[in-house]
DRENDREN-631525 format. One record per atom (N, C-alpha, C, CB): residue number from 0; chain; x, z, y. Coordinates in pm, 1 decimal, always signed. Glycine has a CB too. Layout:
residues N
<seq->NUM; mol->A; X->X; Z->Z; Y->Y>
...
end
This chain:
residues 83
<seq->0; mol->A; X->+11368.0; Z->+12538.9; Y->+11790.6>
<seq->0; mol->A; X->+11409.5; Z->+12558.8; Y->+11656.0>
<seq->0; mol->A; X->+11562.0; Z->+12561.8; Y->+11647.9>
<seq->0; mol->A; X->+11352.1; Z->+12450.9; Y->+11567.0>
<seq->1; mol->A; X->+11643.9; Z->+12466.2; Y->+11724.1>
<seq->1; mol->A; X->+11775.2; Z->+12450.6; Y->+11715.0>
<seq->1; mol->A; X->+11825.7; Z->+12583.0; Y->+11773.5>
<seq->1; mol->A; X->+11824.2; Z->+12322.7; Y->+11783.9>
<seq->2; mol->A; X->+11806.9; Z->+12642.8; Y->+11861.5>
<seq->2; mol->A; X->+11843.7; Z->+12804.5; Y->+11932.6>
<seq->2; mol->A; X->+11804.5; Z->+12898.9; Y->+11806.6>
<seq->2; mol->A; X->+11727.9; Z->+12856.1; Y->+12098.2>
<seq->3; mol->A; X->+11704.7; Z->+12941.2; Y->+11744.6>
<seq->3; mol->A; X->+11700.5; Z->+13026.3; Y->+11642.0>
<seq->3; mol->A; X->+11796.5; Z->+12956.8; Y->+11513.3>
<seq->3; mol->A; X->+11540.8; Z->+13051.5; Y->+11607.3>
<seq->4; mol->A; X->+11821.1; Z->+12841.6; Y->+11521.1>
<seq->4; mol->A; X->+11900.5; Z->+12793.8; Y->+11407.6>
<seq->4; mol->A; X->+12042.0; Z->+12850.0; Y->+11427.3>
<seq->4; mol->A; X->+11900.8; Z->+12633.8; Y->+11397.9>
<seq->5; mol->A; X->+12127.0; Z->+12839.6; Y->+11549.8>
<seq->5; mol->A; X->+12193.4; Z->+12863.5; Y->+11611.1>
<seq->5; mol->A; X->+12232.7; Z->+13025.9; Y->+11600.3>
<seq->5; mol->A; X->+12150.3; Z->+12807.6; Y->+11709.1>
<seq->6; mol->A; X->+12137.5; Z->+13088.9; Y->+11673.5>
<seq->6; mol->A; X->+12118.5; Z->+13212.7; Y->+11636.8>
<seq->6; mol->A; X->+12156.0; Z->+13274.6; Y->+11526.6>
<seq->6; mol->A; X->+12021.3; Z->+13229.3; Y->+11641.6>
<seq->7; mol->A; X->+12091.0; Z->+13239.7; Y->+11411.0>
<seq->7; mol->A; X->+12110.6; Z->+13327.2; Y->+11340.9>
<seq->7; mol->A; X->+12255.6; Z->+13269.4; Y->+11217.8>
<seq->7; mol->A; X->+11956.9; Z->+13363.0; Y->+11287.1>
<seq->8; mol->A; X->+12315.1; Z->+13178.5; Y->+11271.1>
<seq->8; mol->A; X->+12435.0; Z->+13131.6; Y->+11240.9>
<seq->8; mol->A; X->+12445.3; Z->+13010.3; Y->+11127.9>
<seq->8; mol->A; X->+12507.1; Z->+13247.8; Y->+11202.8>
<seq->9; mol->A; X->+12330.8; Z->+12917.0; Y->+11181.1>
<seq->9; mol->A; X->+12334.8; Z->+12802.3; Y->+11061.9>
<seq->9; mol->A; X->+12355.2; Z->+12721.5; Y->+11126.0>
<seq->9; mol->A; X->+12227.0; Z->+12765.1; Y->+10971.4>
<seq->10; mol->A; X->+12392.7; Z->+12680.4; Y->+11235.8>
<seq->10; mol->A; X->+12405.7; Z->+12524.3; Y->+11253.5>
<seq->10; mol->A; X->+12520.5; Z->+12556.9; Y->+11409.8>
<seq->10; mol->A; X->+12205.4; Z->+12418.1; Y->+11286.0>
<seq->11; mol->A; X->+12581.6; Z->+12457.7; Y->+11471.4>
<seq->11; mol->A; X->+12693.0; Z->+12486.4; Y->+11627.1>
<seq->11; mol->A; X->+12630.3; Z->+12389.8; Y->+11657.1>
<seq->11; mol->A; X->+12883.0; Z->+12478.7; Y->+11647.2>
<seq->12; mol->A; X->+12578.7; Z->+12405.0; Y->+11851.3>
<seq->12; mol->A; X->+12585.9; Z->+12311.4; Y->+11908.6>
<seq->12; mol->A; X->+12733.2; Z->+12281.0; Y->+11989.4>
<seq->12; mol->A; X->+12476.4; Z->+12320.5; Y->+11976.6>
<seq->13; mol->A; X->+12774.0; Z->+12154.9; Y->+11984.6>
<seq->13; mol->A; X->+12880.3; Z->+12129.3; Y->+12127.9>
<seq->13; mol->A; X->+12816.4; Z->+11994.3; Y->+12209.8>
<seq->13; mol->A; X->+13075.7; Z->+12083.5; Y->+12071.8>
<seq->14; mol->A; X->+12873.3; Z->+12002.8; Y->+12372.1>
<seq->14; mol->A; X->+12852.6; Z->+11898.9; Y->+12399.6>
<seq->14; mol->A; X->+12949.4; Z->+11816.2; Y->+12423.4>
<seq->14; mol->A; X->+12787.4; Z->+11903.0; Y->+12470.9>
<seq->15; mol->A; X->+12910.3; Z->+11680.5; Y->+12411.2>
<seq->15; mol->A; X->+13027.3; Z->+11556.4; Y->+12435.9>
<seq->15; mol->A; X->+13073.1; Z->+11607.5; Y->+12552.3>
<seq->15; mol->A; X->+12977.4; Z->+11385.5; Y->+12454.8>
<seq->16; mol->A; X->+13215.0; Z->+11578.4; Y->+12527.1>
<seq->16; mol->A; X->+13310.8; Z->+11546.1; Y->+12660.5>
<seq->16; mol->A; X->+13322.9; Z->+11447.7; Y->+12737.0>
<seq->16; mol->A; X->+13420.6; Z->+11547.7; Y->+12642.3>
<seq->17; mol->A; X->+13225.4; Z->+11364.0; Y->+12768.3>
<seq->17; mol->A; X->+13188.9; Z->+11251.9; Y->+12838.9>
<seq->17; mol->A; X->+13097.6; Z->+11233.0; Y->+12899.8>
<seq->17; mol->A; X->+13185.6; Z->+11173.9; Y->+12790.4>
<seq->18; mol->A; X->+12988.7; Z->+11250.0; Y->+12834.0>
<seq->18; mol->A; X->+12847.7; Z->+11265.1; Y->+12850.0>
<seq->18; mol->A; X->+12733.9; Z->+11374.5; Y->+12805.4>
<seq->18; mol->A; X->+12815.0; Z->+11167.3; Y->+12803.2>
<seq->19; mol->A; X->+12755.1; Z->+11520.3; Y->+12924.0>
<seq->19; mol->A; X->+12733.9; Z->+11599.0; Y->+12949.7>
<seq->19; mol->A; X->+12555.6; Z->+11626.1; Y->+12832.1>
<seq->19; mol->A; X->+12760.3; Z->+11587.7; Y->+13106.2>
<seq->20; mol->A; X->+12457.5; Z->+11500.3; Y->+12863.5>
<seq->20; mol->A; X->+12365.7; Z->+11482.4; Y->+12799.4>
<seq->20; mol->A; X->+12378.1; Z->+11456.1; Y->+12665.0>
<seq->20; mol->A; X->+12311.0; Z->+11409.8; Y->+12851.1>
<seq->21; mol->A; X->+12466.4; Z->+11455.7; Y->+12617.9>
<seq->21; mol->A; X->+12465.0; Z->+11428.8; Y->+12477.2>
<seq->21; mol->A; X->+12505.2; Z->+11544.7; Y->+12376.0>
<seq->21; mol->A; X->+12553.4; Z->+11316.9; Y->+12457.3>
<seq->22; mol->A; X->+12438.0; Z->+11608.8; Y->+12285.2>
<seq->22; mol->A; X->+12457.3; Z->+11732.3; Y->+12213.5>
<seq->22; mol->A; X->+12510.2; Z->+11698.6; Y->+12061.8>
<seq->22; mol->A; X->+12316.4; Z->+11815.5; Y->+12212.8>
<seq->23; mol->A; X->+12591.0; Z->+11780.4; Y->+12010.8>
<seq->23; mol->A; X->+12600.8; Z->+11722.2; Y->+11853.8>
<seq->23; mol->A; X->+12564.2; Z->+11879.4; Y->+11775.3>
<seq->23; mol->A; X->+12796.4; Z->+11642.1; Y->+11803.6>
<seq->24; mol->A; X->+12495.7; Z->+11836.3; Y->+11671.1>
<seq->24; mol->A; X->+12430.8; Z->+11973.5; Y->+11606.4>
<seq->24; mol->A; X->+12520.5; Z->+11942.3; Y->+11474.2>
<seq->24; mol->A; X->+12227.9; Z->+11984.5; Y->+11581.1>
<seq->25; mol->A; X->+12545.8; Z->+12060.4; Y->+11404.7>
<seq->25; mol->A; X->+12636.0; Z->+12062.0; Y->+11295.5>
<seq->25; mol->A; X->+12600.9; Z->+12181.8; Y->+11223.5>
<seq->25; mol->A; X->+12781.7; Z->+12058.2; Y->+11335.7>
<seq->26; mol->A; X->+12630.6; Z->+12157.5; Y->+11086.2>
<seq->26; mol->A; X->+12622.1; Z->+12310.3; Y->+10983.0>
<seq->26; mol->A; X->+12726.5; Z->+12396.3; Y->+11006.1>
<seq->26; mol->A; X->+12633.1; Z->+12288.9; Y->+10814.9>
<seq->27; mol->A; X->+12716.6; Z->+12533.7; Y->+11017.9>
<seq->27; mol->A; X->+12869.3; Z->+12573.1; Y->+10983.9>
<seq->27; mol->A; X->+12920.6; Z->+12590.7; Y->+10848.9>
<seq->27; mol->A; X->+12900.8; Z->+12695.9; Y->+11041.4>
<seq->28; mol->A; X->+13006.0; Z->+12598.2; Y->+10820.0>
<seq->28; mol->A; X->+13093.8; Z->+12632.7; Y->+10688.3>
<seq->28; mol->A; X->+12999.8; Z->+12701.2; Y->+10609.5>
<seq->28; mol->A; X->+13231.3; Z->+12727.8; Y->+10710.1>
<seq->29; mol->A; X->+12988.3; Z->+12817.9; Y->+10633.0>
<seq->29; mol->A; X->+12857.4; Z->+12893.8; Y->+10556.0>
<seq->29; mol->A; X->+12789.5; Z->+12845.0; Y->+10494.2>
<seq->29; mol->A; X->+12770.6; Z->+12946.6; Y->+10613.0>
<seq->30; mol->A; X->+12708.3; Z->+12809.1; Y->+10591.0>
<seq->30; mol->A; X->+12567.3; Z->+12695.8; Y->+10551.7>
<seq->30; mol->A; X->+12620.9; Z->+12595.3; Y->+10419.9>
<seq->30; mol->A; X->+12522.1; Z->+12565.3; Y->+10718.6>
<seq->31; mol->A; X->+12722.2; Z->+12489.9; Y->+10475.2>
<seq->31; mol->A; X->+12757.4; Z->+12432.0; Y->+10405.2>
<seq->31; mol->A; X->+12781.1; Z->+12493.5; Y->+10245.3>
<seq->31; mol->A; X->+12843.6; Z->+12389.1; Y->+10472.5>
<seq->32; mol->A; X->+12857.7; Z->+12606.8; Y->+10213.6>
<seq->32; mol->A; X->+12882.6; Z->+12696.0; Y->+10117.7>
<seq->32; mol->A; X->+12762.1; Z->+12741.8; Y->+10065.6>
<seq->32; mol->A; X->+12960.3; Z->+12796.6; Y->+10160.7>
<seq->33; mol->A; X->+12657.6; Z->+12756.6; Y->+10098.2>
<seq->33; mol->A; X->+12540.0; Z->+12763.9; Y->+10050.4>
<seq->33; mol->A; X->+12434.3; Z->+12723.5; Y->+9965.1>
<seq->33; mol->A; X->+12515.4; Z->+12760.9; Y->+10101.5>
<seq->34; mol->A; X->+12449.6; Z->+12582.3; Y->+10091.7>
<seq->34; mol->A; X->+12405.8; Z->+12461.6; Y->+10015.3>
<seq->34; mol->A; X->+12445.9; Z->+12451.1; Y->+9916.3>
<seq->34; mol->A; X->+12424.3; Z->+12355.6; Y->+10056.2>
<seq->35; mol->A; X->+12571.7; Z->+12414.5; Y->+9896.8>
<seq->35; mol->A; X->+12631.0; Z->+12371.5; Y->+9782.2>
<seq->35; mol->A; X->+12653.5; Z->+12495.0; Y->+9679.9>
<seq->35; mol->A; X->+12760.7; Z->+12300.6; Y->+9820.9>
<seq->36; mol->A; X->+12621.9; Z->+12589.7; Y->+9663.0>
<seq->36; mol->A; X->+12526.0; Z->+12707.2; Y->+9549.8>
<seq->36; mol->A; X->+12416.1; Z->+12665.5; Y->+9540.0>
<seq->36; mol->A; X->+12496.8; Z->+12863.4; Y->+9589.2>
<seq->37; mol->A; X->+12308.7; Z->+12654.0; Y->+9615.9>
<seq->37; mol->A; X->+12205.1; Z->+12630.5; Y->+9557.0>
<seq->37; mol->A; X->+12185.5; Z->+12476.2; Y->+9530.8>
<seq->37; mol->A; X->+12107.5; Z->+12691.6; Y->+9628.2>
<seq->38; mol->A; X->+12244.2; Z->+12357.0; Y->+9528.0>
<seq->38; mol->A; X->+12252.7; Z->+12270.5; Y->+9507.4>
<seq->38; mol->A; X->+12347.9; Z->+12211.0; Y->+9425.9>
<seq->38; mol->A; X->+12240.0; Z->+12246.2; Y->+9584.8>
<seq->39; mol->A; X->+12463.0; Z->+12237.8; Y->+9414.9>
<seq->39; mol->A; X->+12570.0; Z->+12191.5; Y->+9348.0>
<seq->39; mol->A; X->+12537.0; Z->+12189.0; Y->+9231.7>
<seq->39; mol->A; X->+12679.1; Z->+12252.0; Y->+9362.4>
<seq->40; mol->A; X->+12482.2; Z->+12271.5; Y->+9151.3>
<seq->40; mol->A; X->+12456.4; Z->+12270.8; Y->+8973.3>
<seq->40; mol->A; X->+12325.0; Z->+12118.8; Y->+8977.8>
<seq->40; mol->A; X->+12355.0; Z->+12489.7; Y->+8892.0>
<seq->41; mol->A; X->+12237.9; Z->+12128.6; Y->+9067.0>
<seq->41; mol->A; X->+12108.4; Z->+12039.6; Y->+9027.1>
<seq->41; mol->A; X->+12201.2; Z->+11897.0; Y->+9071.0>
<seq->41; mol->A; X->+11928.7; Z->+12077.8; Y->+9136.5>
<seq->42; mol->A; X->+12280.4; Z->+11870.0; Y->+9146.4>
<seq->42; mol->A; X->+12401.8; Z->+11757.3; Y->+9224.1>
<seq->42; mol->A; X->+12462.8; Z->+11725.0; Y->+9049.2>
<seq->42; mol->A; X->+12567.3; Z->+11862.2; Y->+9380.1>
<seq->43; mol->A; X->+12530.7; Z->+11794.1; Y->+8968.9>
<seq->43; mol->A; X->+12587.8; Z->+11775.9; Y->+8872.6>
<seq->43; mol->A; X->+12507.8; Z->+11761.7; Y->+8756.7>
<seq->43; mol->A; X->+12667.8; Z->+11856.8; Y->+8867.4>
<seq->44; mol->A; X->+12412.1; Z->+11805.7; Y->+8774.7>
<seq->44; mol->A; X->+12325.2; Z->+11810.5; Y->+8619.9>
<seq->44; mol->A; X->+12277.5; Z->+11605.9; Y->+8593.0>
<seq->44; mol->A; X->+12116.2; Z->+11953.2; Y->+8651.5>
<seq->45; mol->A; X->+12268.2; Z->+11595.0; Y->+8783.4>
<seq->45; mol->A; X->+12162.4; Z->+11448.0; Y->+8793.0>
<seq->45; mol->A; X->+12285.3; Z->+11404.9; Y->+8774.8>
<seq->45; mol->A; X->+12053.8; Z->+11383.4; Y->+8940.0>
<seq->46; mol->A; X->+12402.0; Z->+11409.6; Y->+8809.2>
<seq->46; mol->A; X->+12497.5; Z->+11312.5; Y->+8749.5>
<seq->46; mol->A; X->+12529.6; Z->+11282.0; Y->+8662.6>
<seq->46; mol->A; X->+12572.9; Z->+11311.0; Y->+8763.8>
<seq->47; mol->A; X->+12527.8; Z->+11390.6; Y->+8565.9>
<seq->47; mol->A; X->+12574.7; Z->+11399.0; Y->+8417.7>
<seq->47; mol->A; X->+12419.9; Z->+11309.3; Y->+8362.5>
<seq->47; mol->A; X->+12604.9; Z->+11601.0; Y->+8346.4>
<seq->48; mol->A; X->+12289.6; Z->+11332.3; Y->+8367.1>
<seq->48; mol->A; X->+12185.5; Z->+11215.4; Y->+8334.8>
<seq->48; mol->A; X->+12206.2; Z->+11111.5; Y->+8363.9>
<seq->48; mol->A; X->+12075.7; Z->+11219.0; Y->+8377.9>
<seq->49; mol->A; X->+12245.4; Z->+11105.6; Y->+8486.9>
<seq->49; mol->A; X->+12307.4; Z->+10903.4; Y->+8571.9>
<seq->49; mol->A; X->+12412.2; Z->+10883.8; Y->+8465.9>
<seq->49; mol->A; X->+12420.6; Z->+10889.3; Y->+8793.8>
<seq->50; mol->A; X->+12523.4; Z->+10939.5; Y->+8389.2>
<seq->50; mol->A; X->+12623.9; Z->+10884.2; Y->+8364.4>
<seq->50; mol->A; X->+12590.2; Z->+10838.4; Y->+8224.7>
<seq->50; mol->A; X->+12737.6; Z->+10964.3; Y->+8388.1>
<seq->51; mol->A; X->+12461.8; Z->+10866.6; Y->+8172.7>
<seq->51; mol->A; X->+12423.8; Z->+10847.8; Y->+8052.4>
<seq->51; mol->A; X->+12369.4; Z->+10698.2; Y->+8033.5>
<seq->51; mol->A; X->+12328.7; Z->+10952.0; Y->+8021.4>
<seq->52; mol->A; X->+12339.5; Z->+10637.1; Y->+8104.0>
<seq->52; mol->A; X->+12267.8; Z->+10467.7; Y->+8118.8>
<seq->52; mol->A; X->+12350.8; Z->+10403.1; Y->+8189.0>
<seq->52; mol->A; X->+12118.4; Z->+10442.9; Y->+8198.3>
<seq->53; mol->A; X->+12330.5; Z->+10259.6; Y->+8165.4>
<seq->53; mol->A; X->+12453.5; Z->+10179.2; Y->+8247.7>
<seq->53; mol->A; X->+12391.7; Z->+10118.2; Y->+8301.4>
<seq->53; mol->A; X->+12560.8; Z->+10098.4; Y->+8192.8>
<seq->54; mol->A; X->+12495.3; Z->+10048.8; Y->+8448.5>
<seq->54; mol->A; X->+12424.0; Z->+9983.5; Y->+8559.9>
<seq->54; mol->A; X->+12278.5; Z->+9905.3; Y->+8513.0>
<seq->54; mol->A; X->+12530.8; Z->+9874.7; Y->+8625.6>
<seq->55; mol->A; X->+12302.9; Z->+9845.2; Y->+8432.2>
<seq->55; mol->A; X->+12138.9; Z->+9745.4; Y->+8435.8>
<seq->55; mol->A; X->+12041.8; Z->+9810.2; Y->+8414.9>
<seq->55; mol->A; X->+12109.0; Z->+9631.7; Y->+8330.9>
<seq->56; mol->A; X->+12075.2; Z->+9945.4; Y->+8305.0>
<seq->56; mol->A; X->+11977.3; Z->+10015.0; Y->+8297.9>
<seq->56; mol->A; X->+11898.5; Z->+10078.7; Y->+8412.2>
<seq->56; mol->A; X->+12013.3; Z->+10088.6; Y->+8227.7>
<seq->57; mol->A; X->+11999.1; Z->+10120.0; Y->+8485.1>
<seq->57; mol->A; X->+11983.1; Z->+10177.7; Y->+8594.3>
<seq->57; mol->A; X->+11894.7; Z->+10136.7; Y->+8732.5>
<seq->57; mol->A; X->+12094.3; Z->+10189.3; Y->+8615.2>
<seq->58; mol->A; X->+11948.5; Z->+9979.5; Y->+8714.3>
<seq->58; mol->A; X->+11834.1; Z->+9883.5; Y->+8795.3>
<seq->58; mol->A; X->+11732.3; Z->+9922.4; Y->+8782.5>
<seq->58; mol->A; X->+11812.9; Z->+9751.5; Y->+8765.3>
<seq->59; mol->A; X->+11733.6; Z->+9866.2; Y->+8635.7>
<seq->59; mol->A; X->+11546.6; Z->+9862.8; Y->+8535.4>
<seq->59; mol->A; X->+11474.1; Z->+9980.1; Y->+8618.2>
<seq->59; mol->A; X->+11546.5; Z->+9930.0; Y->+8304.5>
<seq->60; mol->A; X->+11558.7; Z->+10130.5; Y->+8602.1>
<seq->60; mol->A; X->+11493.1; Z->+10248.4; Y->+8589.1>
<seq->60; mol->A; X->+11416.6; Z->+10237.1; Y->+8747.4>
<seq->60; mol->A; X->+11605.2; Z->+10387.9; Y->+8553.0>
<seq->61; mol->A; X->+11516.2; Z->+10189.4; Y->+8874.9>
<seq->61; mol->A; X->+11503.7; Z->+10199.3; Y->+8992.5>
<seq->61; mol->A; X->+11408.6; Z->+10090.8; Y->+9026.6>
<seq->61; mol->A; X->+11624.3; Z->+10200.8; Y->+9054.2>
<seq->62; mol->A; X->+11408.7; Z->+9970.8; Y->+8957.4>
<seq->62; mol->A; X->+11265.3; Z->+9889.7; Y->+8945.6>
<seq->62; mol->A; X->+11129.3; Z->+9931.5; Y->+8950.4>
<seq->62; mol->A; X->+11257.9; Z->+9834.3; Y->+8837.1>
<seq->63; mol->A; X->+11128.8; Z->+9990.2; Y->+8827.6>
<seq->63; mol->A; X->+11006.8; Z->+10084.7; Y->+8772.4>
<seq->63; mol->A; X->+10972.0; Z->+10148.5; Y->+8901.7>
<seq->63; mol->A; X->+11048.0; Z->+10207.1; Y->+8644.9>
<seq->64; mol->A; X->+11053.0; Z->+10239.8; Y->+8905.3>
<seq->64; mol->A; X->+11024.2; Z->+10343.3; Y->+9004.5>
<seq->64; mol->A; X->+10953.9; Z->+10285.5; Y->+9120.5>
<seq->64; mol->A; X->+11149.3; Z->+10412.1; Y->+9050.3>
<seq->65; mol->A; X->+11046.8; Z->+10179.1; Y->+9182.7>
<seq->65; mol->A; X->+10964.2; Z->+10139.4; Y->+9320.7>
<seq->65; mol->A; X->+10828.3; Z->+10048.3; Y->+9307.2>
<seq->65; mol->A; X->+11067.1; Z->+10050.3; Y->+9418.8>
<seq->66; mol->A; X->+10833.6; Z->+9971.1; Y->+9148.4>
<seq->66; mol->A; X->+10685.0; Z->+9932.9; Y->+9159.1>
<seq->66; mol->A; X->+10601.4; Z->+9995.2; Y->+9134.6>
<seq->66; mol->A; X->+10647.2; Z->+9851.1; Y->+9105.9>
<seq->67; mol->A; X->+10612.9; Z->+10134.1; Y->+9054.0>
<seq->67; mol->A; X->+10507.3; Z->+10211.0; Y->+9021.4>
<seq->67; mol->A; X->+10500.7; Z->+10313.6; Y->+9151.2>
<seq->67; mol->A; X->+10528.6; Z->+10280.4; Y->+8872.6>
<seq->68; mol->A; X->+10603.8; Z->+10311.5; Y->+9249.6>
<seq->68; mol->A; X->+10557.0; Z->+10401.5; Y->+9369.3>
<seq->68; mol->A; X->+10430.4; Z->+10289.4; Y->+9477.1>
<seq->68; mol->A; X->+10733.6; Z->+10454.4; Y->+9476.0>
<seq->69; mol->A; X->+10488.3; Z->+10144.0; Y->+9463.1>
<seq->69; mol->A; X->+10401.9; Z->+10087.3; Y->+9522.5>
<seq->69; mol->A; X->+10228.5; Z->+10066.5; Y->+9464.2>
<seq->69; mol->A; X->+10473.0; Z->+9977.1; Y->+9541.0>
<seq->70; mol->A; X->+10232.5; Z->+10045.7; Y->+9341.7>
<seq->70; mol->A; X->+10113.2; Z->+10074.8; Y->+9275.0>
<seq->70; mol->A; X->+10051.4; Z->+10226.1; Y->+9310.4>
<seq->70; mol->A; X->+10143.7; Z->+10058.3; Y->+9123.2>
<seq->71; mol->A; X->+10082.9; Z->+10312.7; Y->+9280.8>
<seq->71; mol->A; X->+10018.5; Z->+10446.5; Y->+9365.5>
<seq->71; mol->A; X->+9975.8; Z->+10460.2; Y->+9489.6>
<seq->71; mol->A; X->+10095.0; Z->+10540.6; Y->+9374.7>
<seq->72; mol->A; X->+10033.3; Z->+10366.1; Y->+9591.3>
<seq->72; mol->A; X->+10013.3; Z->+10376.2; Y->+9709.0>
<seq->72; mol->A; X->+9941.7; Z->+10308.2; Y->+9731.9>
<seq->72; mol->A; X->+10088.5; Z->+10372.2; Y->+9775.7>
<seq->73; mol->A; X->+9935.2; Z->+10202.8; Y->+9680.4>
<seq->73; mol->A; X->+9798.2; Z->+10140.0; Y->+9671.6>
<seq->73; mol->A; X->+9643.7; Z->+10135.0; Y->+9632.5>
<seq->73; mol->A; X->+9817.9; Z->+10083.8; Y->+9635.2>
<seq->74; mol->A; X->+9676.5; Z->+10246.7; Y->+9544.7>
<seq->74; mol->A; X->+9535.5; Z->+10280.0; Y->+9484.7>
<seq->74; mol->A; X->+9514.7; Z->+10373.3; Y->+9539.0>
<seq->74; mol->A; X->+9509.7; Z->+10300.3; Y->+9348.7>
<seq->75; mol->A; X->+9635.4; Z->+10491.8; Y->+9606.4>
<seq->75; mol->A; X->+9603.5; Z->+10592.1; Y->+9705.6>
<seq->75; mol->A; X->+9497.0; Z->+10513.9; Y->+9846.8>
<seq->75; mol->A; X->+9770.7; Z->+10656.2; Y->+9762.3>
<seq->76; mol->A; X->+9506.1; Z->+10468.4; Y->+9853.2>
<seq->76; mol->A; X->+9437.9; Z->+10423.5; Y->+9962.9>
<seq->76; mol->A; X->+9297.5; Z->+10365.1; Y->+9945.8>
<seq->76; mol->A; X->+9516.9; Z->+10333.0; Y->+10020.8>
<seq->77; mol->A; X->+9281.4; Z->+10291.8; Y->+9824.2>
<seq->77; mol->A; X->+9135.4; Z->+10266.8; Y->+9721.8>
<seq->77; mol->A; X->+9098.6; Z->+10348.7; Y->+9749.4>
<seq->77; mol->A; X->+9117.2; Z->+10253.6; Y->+9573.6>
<seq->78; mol->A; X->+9158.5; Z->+10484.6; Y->+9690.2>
<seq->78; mol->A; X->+9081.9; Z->+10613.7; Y->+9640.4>
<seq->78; mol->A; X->+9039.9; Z->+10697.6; Y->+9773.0>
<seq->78; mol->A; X->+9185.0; Z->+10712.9; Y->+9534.6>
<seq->79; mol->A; X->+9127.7; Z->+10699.7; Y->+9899.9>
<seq->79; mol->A; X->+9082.8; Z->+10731.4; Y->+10003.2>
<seq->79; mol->A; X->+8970.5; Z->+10664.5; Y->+10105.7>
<seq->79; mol->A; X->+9177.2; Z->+10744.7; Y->+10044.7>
<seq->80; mol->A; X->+8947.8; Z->+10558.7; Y->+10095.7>
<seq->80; mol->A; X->+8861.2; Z->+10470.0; Y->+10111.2>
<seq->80; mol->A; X->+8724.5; Z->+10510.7; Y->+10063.8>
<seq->80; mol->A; X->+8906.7; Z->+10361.3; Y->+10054.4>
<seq->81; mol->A; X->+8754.5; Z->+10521.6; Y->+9941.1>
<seq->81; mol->A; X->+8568.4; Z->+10544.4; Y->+9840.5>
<seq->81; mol->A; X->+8582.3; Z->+10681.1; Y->+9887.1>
<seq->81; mol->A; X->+8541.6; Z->+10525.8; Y->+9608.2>
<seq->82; mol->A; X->+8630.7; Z->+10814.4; Y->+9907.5>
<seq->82; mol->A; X->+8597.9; Z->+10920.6; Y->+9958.7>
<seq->82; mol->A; X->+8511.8; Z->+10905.1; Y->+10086.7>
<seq->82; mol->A; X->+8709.7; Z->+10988.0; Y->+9974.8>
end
């Protein structure tokens, strides 16, 4: 996958100058420029919602979230069970 990534000009491999076995994979500029088109507006929109509640709120919200992800996952598994 990393050679067709490579290929077709989304990502550079180099290797360390030390340790011949060691590879570092990276975006190029492009890519990067990309991303950030198709991402940058949805990056700013969630900020501009985050900037609307204040820290405690913010807890609360991130509370919720992780007990009601743990409650789902739990009954996900009920429910896979009785299947």
């Amino acid at each position: 996958m990393l050679k067709r990534l490579e290929r077709q000009g989304y990502l550079r491999r180099s290797t360390d100058g030390t340790d011949r076995r060691r590879v570092s994979v990276e975006p190029t500029p492009d890519v990067i420029g990309l991303v950030g088109e198709l991402y940058g507006p949805v990056a700013r929109d969630g900020a501009a919602v985050i900037e609307r509640y204040t820290g405690e709120e913010l807890r609360l919200i991130v509370d919720f979230l992780r007990t009601a992800r743990t409650l789902q996952e739990r009954h996900l598994g009920r429910v896979h069970g009785a299947i």
